[in-house]
Each structure stands twice: as C-alpha cells, then as structure tokens.
C-alpha positions as CSV (number, residue, x, y, z in Angstrom):
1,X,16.3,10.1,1.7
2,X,12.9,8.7,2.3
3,X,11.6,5.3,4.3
4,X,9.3,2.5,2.3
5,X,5.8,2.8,3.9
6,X,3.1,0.1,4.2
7,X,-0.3,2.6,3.9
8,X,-3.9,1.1,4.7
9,X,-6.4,2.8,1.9
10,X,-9.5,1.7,3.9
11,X,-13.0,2.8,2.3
12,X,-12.8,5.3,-0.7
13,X,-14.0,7.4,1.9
14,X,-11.1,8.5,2.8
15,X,-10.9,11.1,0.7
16,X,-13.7,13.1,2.0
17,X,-14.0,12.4,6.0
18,X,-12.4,14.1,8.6
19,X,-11.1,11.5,11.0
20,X,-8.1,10.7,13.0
21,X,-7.0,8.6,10.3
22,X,-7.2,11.2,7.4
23,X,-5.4,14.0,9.3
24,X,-2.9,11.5,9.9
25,X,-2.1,10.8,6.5
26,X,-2.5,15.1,5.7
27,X,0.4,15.6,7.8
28,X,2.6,13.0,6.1
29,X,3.3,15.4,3.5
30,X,5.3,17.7,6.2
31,X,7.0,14.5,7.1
32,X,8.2,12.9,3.5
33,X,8.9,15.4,0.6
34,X,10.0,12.6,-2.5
35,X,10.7,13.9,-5.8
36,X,8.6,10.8,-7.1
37,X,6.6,8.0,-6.1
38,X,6.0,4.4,-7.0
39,X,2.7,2.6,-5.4
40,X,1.7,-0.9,-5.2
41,X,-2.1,-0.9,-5.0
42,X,-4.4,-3.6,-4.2
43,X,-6.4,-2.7,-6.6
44,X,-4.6,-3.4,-9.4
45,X,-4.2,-7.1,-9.9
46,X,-1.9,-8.8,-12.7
47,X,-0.2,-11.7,-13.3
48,X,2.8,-10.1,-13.6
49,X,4.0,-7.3,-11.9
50,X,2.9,-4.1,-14.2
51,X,4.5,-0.5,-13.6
52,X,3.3,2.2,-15.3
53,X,5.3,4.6,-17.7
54,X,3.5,7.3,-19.5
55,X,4.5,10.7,-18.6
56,X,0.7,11.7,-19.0
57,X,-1.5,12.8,-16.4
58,X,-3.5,9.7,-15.0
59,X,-7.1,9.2,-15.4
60,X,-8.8,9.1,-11.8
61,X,-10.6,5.5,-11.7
62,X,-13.7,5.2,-9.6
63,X,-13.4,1.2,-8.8
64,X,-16.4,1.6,-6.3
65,X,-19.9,2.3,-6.5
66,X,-22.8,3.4,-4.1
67,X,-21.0,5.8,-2.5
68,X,-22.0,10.3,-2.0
69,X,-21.9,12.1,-5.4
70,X,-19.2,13.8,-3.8
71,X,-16.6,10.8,-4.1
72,X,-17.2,10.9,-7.8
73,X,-16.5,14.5,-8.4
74,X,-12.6,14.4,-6.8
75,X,-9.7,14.3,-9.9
76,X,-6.2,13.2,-8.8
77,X,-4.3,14.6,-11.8
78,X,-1.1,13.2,-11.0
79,X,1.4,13.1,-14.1
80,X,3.7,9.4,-14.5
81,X,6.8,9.2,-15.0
82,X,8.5,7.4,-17.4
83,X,12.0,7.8,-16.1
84,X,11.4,6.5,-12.7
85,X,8.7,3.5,-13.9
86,X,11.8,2.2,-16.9
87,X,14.1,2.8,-13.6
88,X,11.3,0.4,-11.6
89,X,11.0,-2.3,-14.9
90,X,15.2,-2.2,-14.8
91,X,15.4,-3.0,-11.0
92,X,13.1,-5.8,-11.3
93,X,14.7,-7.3,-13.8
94,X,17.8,-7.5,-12.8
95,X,16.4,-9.0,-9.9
96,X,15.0,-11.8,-12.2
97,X,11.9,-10.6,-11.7
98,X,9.1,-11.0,-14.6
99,X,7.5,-7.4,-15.2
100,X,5.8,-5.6,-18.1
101,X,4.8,-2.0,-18.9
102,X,1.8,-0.3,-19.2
103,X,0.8,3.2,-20.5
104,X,-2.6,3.7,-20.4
105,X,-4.0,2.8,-17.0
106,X,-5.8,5.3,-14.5
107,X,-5.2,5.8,-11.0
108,X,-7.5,3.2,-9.0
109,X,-8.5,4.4,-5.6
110,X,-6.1,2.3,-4.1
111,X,-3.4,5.1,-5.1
112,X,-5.5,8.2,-5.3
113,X,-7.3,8.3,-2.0
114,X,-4.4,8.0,-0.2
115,X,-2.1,10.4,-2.5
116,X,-5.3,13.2,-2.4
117,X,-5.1,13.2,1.0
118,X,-1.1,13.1,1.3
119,X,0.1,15.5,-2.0
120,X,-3.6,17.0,-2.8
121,X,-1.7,19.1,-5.2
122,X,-1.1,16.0,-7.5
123,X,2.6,17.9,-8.3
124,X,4.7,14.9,-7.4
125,X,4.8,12.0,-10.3
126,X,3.8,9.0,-9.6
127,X,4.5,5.7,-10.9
128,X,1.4,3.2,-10.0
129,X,2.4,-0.3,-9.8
130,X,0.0,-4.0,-9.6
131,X,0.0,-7.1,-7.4
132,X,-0.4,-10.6,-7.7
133,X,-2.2,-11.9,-5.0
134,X,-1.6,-15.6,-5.8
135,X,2.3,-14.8,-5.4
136,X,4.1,-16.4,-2.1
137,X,5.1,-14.0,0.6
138,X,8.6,-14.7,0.1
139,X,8.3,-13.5,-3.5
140,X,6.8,-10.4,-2.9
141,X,9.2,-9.5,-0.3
142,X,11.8,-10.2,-2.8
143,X,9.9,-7.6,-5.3
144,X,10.3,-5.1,-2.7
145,X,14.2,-5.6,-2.3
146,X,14.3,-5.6,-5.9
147,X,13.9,-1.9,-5.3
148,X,15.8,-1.8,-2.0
149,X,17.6,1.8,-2.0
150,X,14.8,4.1,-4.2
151,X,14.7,5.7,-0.9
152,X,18.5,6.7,-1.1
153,X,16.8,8.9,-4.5
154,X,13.8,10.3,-2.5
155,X,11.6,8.1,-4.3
156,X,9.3,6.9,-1.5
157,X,8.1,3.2,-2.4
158,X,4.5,2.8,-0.7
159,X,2.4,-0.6,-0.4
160,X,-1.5,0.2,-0.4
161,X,-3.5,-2.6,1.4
162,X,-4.8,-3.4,4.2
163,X,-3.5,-6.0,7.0
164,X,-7.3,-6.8,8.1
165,X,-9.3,-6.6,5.2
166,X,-12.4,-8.9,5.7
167,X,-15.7,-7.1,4.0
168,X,-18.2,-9.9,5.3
169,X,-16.9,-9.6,9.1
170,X,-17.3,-5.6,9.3
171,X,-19.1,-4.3,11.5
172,X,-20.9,-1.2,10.4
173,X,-20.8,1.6,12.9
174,X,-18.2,-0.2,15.9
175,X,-15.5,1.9,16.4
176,X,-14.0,-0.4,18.8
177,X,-12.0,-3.0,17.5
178,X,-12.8,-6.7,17.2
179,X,-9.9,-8.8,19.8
180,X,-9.3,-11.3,17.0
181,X,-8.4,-8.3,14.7
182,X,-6.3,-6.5,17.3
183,X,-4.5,-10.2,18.1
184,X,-3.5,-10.5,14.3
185,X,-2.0,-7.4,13.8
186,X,0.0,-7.9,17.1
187,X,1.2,-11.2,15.7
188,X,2.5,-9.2,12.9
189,X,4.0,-6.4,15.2
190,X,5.6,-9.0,17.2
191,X,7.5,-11.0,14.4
192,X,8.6,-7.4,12.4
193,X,10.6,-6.2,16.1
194,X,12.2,-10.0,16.0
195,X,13.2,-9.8,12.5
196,X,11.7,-13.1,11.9
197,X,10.6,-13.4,8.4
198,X,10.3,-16.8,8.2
199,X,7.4,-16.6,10.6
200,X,5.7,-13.4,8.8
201,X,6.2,-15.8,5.3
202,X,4.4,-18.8,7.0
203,X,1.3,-16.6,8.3
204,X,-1.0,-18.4,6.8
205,X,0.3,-21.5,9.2
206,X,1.3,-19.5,12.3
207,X,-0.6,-16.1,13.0
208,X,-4.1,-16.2,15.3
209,X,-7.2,-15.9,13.1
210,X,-5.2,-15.5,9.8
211,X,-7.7,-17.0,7.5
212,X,-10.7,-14.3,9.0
213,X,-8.1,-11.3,8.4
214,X,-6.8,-12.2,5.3
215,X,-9.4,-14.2,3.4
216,X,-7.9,-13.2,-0.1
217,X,-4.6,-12.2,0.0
218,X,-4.9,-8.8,-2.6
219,X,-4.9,-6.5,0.6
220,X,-2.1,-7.9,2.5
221,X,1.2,-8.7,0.1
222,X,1.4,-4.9,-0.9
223,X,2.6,-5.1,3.1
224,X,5.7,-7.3,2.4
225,X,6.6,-5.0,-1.2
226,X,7.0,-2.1,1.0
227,X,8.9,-4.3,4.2
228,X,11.1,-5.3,1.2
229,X,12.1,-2.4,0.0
230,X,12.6,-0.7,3.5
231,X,16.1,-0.4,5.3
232,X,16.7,-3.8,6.5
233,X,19.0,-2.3,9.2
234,X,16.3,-0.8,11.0
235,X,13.5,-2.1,12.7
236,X,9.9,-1.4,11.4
237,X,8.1,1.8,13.3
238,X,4.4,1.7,13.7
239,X,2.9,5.2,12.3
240,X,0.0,4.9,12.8
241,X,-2.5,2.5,14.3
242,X,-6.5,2.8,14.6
243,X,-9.2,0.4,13.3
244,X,-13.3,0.9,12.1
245,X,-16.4,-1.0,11.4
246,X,-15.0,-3.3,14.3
247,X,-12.5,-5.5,11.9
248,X,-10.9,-2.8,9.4
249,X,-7.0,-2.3,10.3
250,X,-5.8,1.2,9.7
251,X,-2.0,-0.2,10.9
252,X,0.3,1.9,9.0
253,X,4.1,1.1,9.0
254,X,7.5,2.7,8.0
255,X,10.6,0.4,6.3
C-alpha cells in the first residue's frame, strides 16, 4: 500500500543539482516501492483529462530551453503501461468523468525530473496523465477520488505542480522565502489539518495573496488530484517543505 503525493517539480534543474530538495526526493524511493505509477503533470494541458496507454518506452520531452547542455543529455526511459492507464480511463469513467487516451506522447519534465531523481532506473511503468487548468477545484478533487484506492494496489498516484508558482515575482538568487509566499502555503496547511474543503475550493476568494501565488492555475490543481485520491481518513502530512528564488514553494505533501 502506498499514499497519493502532491510533488513540487520546481526548475528542470532538478535533475542535475544537489540540494536539500533533490536528496529529499532521492530517498523517497527507500520510502515508496509501487509496482506502477500514474502522474498528473502540469505540463501537460488538455481539455479533457488524457492518460496515456502505450506499453512503449516514453520519449523524454525537453519543454524548456536556455538551460546547461547537460539538462538536454538526461533520457528517462520509462516504459507505460497499458493495463494500469485502461485501469485509470475505467475509474474515471465510472466516475462520470470525461477522459480520452493517448499513445504517443513523451514524458514532459513535469514527470521526468521528478521520476529521475526518485526511480533513476526508469524500471517502474508509468502512466503520465494531463490537467485542465480551467477545471473548478471541486472537480479536480473529484478526479482524484475517481481513483481513490490505487494505493490499496501499490500504484502511487502523484500530482506534479507547484503551490507557489509565480515566474515574474521570483527572485533570482534569494534563498529566503518571500512572507506572502510562506502566508499562502500556511493558509493551505491550515485548512488540510481542518478538513475544510470548502475553504481550500474557494481559494481564490479566501487565502492571503492567492492571485500573486497562483496567477494561472496549471501549477496548482495537480495539488487537489493527488488530495483526492489520498486516504480521506487521515490527515495530510507535510514531507517536505523549502522554498527558492524568494517565491518558488517546494511544499510537498502525502494523501
């Protein structure tokens, strides 16, 4: 049995620093050992909610540019998994959820960075799956719950965003954290330990500085896919926490 986690993908790289941050997602593979896994990335943006199938091994996507020669020269060669991505596409359904299939998309560095640093063996399949940004909090949840109990098969369900993801507001080189950025994601913090959805739904309306830590939502719902699909039982555990370039969140959370 695995837990739903909420991971922050940051800046592509991720994949080749050595900070606090990337050791701390090395040393999740000691910690969750899934025989598959299905990731919503930010990166991958579709009306309706697209889960790959193929049983091929991905193409690595470089969705970035100006960055060391180095970047460029990593391969993620993660295989699908057909089984487990028709088992997603069922779920959903049955949920009344509107989902298609797709067989020929890479890996965007939404999934890979994260997964390199996490499984850099690339032996565990994954099943990559995209986001709607323009879709209400409350239905993205309800995505998530759609695929409530994957955990149960030790598929580990993992949203890719970020919950402070503001490009223009980054400050390059500050390691300390911006107050306003800090004050959001204790807002955040705060409603998960009350169990008030309602409020986490409504952020937009309620939480401090919202609109300057989530100016377009693509970042953010991945969070409420993988609260959805946690155990609702348990309260949400903080697993991490750290922040760079002043505004960028690194909050990463288990369901």
């Amino acid at each position: 049995m695995v837990p739903s986690l909420f991971l922050a993908h940051g800046s592509p790289m991720l994949a080749i620093e050595q900070t606090d941050y990337t050791r701390f997602l090395s040393g999740l593979a000691g910690r969750y050992k899934p025989k598959a896994i299905v990731i919503f990335t930010a990166h991958w943006e579709r009306p309706v909610t697209t889960v790959s199938v193929s049983d091929d091994v991905y193409e690595t996507i470089y969705d970035f540019g100006g960055f060391p020669d180095e970047l460029y020269q990593i391969q993620y060669p993660a295989r699908g998994s057909s089984i487990v991505g028709s088992m997603v596409l069922d779920r959903l359904s049955k949920h009344g959820i509107q989902a298609a299939a797709d067989q020929s998309r890479g890996l965007d560095h939404g999934s890979w960075t994260l997964l390199h640093r996490m499984y850099p063996d690339a032996a565990i399949p994954v099943v990559q799956v995209s986001v709607n940004p323009y879709t209400p909090p409350r239905e993205q949840y309800a995505i998530g719950e759609a695929l409530r109990g994957l955990g149960d098969e030790d598929i580990l369900v993992i949203g890719s965003g970020v919950t402070v993801h503001n490009l223009r507001m980054v400050l390059w080189g500050q390691k300390t954290p911006e107050p306003w950025a800090v004050e959001f994601d204790d807002w955040l913090l705060a409603q998960m330990e009350r169990g008030d959805l309602q409020a986490l739904f409504d952020y937009e309306k309620l939480a401090p500085h919202a609109r300057q830590a989530v100016p377009r939502a693509e970042h953010f719902v991945p969070l409420y896919i993988a609260m959805g699909s946690g155990d609702p039982s348990r309260k949400p555990e903080v697993i991490h926490r750290s922040y760079d370039f002043g505004t960028l969140s690194y909050l990463c959370l288990q369901f």
